[in-house]
C-alpha positions in Angstrom: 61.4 -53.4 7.5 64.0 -52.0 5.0 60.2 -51.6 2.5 57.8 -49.9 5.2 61.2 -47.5 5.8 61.3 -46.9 2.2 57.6 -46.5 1.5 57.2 -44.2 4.4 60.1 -41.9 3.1 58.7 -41.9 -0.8 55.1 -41.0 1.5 56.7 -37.8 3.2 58.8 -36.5 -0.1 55.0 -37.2 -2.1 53.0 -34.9 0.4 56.3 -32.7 0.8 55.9 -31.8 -3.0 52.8 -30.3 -2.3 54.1 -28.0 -0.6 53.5 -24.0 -1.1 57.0 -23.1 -2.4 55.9 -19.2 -2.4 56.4 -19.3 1.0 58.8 -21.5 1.7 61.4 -20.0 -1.1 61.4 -16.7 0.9 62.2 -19.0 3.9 64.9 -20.9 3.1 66.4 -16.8 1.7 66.0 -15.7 4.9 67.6 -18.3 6.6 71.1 -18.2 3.9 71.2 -14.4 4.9 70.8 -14.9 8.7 73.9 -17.6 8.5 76.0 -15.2 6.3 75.1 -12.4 9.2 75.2 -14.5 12.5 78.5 -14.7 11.2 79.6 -11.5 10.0 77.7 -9.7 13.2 79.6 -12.1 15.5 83.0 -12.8 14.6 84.4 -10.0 16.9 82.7 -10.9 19.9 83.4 -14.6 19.2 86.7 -13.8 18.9 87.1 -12.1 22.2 84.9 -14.5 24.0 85.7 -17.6 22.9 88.9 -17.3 20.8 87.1 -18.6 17.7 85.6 -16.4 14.9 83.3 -19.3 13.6 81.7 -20.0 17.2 78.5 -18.2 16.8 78.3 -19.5 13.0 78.9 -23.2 13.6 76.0 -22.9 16.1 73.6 -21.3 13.7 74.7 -23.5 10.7 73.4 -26.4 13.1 70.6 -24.9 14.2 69.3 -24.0 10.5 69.5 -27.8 9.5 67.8 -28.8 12.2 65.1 -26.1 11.3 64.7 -27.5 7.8 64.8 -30.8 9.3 61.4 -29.2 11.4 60.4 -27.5 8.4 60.4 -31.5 6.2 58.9 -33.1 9.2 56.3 -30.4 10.6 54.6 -30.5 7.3 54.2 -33.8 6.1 52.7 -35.2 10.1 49.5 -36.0 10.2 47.3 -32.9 11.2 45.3 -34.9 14.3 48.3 -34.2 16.0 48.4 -30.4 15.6 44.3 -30.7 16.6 44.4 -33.2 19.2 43.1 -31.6 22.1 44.9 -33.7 24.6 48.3 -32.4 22.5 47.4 -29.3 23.1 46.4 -29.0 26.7 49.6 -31.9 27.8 51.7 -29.1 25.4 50.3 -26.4 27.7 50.6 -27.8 30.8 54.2 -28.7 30.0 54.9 -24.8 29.2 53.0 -23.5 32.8 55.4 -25.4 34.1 58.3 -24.4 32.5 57.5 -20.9 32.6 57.1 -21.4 37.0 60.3 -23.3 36.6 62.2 -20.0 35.1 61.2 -17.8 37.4 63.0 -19.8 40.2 66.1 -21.4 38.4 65.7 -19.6 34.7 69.1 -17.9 33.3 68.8 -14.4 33.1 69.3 -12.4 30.1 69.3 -8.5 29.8 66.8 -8.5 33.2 64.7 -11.3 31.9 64.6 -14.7 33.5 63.4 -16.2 30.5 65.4 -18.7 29.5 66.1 -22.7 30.6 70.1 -24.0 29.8 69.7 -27.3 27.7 73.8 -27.0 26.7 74.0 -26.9 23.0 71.1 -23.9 23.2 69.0 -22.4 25.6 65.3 -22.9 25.9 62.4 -19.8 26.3 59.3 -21.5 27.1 57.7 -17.9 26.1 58.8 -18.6 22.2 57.0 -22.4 22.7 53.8 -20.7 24.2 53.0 -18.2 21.1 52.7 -21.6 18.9 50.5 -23.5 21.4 48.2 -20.7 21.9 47.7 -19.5 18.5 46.6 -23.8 18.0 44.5 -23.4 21.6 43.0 -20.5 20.4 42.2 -21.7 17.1 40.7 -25.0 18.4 38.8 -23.2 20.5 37.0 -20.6 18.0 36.6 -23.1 15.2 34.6 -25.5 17.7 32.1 -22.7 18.9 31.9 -20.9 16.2 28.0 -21.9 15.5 27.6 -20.8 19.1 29.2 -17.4 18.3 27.2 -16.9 15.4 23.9 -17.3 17.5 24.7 -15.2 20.2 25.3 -12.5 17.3 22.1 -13.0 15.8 20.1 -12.9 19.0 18.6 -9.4 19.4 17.4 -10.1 23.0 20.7 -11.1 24.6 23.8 -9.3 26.0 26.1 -10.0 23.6 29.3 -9.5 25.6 27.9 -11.7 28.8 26.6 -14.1 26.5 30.2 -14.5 24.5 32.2 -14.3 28.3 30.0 -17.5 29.2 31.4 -19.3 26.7 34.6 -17.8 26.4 35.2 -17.7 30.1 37.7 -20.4 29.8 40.3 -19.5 27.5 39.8 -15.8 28.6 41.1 -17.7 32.1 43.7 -19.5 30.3 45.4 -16.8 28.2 45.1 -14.4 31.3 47.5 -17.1 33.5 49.6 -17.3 30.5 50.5 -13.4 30.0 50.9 -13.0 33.9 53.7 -15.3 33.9 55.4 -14.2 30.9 54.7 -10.6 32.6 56.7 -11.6 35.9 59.7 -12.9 34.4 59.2 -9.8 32.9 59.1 -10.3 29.0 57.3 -7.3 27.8 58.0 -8.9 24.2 56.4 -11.7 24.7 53.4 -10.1 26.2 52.8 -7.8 23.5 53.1 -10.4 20.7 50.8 -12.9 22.5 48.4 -10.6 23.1 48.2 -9.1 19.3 48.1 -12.8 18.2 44.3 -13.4 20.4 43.0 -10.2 19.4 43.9 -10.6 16.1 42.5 -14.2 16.2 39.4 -12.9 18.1 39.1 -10.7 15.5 39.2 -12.9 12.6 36.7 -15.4 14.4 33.6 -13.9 13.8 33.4 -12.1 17.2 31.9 -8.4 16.8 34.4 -6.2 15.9 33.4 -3.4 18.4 34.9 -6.0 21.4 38.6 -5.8 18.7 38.7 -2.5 18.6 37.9 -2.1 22.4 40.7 -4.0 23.4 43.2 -2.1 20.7 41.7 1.0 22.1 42.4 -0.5 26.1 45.8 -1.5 25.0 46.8 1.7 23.4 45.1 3.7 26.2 47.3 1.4 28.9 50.2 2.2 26.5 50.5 5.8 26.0 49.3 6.2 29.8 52.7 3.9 30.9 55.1 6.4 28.2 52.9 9.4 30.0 54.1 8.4 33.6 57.5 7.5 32.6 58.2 10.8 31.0 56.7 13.1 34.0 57.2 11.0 37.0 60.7 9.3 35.6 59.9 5.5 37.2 56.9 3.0 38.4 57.2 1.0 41.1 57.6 -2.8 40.2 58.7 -1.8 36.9 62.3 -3.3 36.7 65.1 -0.1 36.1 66.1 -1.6 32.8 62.5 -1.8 31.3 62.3 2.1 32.4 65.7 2.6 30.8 64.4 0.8 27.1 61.1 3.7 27.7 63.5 6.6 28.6 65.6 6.1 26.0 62.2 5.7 23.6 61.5 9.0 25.0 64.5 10.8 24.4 67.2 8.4 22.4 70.1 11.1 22.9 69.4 12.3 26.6 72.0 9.3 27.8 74.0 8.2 25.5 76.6 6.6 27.6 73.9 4.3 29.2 70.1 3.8 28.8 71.0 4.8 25.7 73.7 3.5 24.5 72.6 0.5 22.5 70.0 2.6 20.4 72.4 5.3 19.4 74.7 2.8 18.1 72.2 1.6 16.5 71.6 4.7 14.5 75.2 5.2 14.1 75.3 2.0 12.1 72.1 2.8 9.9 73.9 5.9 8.7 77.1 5.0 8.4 75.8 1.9 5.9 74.0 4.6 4.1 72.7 3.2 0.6 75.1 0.4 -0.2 77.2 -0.6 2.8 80.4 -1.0 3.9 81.2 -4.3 2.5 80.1 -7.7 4.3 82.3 -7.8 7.7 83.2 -3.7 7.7 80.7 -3.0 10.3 82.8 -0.9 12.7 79.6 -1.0 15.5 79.8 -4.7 15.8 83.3 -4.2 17.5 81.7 -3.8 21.0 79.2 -0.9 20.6 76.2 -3.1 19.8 76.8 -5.9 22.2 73.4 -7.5 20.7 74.7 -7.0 17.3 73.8 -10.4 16.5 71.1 -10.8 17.8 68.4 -8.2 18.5 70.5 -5.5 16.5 71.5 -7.7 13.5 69.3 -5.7 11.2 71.7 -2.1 12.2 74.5 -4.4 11.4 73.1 -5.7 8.3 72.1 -1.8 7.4 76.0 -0.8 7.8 77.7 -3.7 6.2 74.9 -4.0 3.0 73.3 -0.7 2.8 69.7 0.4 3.1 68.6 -0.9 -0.8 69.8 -4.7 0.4 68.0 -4.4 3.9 64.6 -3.6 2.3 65.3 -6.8 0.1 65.6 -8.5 2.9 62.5 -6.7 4.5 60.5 -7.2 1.8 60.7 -10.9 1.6 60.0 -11.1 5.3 57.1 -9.5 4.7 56.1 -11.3 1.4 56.5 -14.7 3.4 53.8 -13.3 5.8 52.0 -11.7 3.1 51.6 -15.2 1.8 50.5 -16.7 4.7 47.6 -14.4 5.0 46.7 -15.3 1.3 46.4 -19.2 2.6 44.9 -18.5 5.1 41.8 -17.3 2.5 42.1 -20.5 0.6 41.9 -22.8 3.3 38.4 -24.6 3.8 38.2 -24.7 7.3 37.6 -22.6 9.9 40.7 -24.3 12.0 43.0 -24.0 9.7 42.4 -20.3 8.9 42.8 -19.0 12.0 45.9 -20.9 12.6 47.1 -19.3 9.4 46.6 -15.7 10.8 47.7 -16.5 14.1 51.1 -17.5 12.7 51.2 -14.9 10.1 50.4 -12.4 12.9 53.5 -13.5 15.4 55.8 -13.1 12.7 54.4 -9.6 11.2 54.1 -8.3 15.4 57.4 -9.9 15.9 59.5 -8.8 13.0 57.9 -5.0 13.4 58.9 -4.6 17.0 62.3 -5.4 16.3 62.9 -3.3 13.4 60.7 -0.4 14.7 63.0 -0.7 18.2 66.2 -0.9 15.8 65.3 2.8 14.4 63.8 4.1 17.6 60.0 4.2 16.9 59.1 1.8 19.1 60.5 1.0 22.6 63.1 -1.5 22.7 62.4 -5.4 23.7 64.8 -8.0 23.3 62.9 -9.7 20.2 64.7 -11.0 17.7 64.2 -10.7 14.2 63.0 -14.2 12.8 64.6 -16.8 11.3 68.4 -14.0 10.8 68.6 -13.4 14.2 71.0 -15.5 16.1 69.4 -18.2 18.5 68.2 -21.6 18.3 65.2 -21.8 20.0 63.8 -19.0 18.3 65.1 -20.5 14.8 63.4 -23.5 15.6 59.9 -22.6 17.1 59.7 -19.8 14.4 60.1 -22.8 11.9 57.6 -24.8 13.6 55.0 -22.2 13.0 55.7 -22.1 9.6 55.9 -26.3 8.7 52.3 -26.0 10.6 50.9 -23.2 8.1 52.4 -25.3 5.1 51.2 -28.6 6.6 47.6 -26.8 6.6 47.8 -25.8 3.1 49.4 -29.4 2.0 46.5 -31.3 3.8 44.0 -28.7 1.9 45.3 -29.4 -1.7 45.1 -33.0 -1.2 41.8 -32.9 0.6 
């Protein structure tokens, strides 16, 4: 017992060797930094919540081991369980139901009921969905491909009906899927599923007229939804905070005492941090003005307390770690694995960018975090998931 135990540990730290240590390296940084500022971000809150400073951080130091604990075990499993169908459809199913489950029992947070309470952290089935349907989506386009690839070189056939045929199904599937992230209403969520199948529709093969018709439907549905909130001032069905995150999109300064309270704040702690900072645990906006200062506001925190120079360090290796998942995704044999690469690579780059672009007001606020700093243990933990699958694929590549 005490040899197969021994022989199946010397196994995962062999295959773990092989790992791409250009992308985790920026990985395990970003983690170190979001512990540091979980911390600093929180303390005050903590404090006057819970009577203990260290609350927020003794959370996040747990829920960064058992990350890197996903992180050693997500990519040294064997990759028929990432491609088993069955996995994937049970995995699926499971989510449906949690996501029908939320919408009747789910906590709510900041208008969402999003969220299931499993005590030491809280779970949103939304954050488990964008990892199943980047592997769906990928399983699916890998295995038709061939069939793709005729329907594109037939001249006599309509190419959109012919590709809805066979598509029909997962065009079904992802369609259920955004409708009841849309209800609970994550708008977040939404917009980072959908960019993840267009871009992995995209990437597939498909003709790159039916990408840029559905960018072109999206952005046309956007700008149409800022156009009616500015000149009619509310939708119906629309919940009032959503229309307060677009008015205060619209004009950051026109309500400063509500709608826009958080995103002024926001700014106030970008300038005050100016270059360098104020010192780690200065921030003066953390003290009740951000009330989301560690979570969807850490990077205006971060801004005031290390300066502008640090938070494009920080920013830049973000950016490098998906940089150099789109540069596996090109070395990777098959077709499977490539598209899982640029799904994943693509929820972190939508991801990170609408948190930052909401943080400095050019794009509508959301509620997304800011992976792997941001405060919260699901996201921590699904966001490392998608990562131990990308460096799973590129381990099982390199050893063939």
């Amino acid at each position: 017992m005490a040899n197969k135990k021994s022989s199946l540990l010397s196994g995962v730290q062999r295959k773990f060797r092989h790992s791409d240590w250009k992308l985790l390296i920026p990985y395990f940084i970003l983690l170190g930094i979001g512990i540091l500022m979980v911390y600093s971000s929180s303390s005050y809150f903590a404090m006057s919540q819970f009577n203990n400073s260290e609350y927020f951080l003794i959370r996040q130091f747990i829920f960064s081991i058992l990350s890197v604990l996903v992180i050693l075990i997500g990519s040294t499993v064997t990759k028929r369980l990432y491609t088993s169908k069955r996995f994937i459809g049970i995995s699926l199913l499971v989510i449906m139901l949690m996501l029908l489950y939320v919408l009747i029992k789910g906590i709510a947070v900041n208008g969402a009921s999003a969220w299931i309470d499993l005590g030491l952290f809280s779970v949103q089935p939304s954050e488990l969905l964008k990892i199943m349907m980047v592997l769906y989506l990928a399983t699916f386009l890998s295995n038709n491909e061939d069939k793709f690839a005729c329907i594109q070189r037939s001249k006599n056939t309509n190419v959109f009906k012919e590709i809805f045929k066979v598509g029909k199904k997962p065009v079904m599937v992802i369609a259920i899927f955004l409708f009841l992230v849309l209800i609970q209403p994550d708008m977040g969520g939404v917009i980072i599923i959908g960019a993840i199948c267009v871009t992995m529709l995209l990437m597939s093969g498909l003709p790159f007229w039916m990408g840029l018709s559905a960018i072109a439907a999206v952005l046309a549905f956007y700008f149409a939804f800022i156009g009616l909130v500015k000149w009619q001032g509310g939708l119906p069905l629309v919940p009032a905070y959503m229309m307060d995150r677009f008015t205060a999109f619209l004009d950051p300064f026109e309500d400063v005492r509500n709608s826009s309270f958080q995103l002024v704040n926001s700014f106030y702690a970008l300038a005050r941090g100016g270059l360098f900072g104020v010192g780690i645990g200065e921030s003066v906006q953390k003290t009740g003005y951000l009330p989301e200062s560690y979570t969807d506001f850490i990077i205006p925190i971060m801004a005031e307390e290390l300066g502008l120079f640090r938070v494009l360090a920080v920013l830049a290796t973000f950016f490098y770690m998906i940089f150099r998942m789109y540069r596996i995704s090109l070395s990777i044999k098959d077709s499977f694995g490539q598209l899982v690469c640029i799904g994943m690579s693509t929820l972190f780059l939508v991801q990170g960018t609408i948190n930052v672009g909401g943080a400095v007001g050019i794009l509508p606020l959301t509620g997304v975090t800011f992976p792997f700093v941001s405060y919260g243990g699901s996201s921590l933990i699904v966001s490392s998931v998608a990562l131990a699958i990308v460096n799973n694929i590129y381990i099982n590549d390199r050893l063939g």
